[in-house]
C-alpha positions as CSV (number, residue, x, y, z in Angstrom):
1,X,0.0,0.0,0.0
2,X,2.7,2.5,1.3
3,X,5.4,1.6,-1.6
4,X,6.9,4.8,-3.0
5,X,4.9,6.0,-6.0
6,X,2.0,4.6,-5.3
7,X,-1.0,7.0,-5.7
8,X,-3.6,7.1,-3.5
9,X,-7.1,8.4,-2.8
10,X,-8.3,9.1,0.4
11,X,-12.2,9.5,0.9
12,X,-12.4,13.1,2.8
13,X,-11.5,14.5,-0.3
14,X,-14.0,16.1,-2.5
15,X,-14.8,15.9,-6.0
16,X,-18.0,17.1,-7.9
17,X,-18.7,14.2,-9.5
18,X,-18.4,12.4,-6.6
19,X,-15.8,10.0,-8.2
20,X,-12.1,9.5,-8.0
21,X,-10.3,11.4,-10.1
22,X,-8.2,9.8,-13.0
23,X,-6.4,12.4,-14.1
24,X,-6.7,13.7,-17.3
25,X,-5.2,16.6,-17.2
26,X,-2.0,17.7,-15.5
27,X,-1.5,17.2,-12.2
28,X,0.0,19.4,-9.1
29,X,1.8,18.9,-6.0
30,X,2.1,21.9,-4.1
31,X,5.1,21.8,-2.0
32,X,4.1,23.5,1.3
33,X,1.4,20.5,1.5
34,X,3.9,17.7,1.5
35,X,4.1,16.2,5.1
36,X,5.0,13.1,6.8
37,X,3.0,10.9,8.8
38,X,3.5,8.2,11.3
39,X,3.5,4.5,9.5
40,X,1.5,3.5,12.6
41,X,-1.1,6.4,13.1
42,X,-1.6,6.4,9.0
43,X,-2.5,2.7,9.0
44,X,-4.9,2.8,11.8
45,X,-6.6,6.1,10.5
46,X,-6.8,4.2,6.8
47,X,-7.6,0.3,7.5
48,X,-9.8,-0.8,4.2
49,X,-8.5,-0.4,0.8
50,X,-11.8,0.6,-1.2
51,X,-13.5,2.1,1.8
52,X,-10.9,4.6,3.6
53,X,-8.7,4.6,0.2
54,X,-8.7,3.7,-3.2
55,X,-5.6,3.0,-5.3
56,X,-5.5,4.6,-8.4
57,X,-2.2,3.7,-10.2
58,X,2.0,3.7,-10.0
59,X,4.5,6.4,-10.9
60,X,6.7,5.1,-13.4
61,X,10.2,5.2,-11.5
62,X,11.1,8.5,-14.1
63,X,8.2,9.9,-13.1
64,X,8.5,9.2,-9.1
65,X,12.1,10.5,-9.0
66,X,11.2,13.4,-11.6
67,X,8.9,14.4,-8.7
68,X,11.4,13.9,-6.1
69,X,14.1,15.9,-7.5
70,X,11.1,18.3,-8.2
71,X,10.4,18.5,-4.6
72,X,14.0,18.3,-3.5
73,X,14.4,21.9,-5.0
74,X,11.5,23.5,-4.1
75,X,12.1,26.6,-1.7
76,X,7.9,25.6,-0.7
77,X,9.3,21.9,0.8
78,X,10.3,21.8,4.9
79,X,14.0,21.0,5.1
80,X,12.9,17.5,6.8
81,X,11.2,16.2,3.8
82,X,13.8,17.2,1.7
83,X,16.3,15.2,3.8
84,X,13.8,12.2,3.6
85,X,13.7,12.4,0.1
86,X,17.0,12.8,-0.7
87,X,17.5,9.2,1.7
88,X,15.2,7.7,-1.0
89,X,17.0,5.6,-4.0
């Protein structure tokens, strides 16, 4: 579930046609969102795949580390992910 690259849904979000999105159109990560969360405490919040979160696909691995290094030189990101991220190979 938690494998780097994987893309997940998570129910509180909204969408007004009430489905998932699938992304048709390009897609943002805004930098001063990007957090971490406790493995624990994120899989006792989300239990049930297709209830608390849907999977919707996998970054390629050029597009997962084209994001990284994206996120890596943002001036938005907290030092603390990007010393996370940078641990990532």
């Amino acid at each position: 579930m938690f494998a780097p690259g994987t893309i997940l849904y998570f129910t509180p979000f909204y969408f007004e046609n009430g489905s998932p999105p699938n992304f048709p159109l390009d897609t943002y990560v805004y930098g001063e969102q990007v957090d971490t969360m406790n493995y624990s405490l994120l899989t006792e919040i989300y239990k049930v795949e297709n209830k608390d979160y849907i999977k919707l696909g996998r970054l390629s691995e050029n597009e997962f580390n084209a994001l990284r290094e994206c996120l890596i030189k943002s001036s938005k990101v907290k030092r603390k992910i990007k010393k996370l991220l940078s641990k990532i190979i």
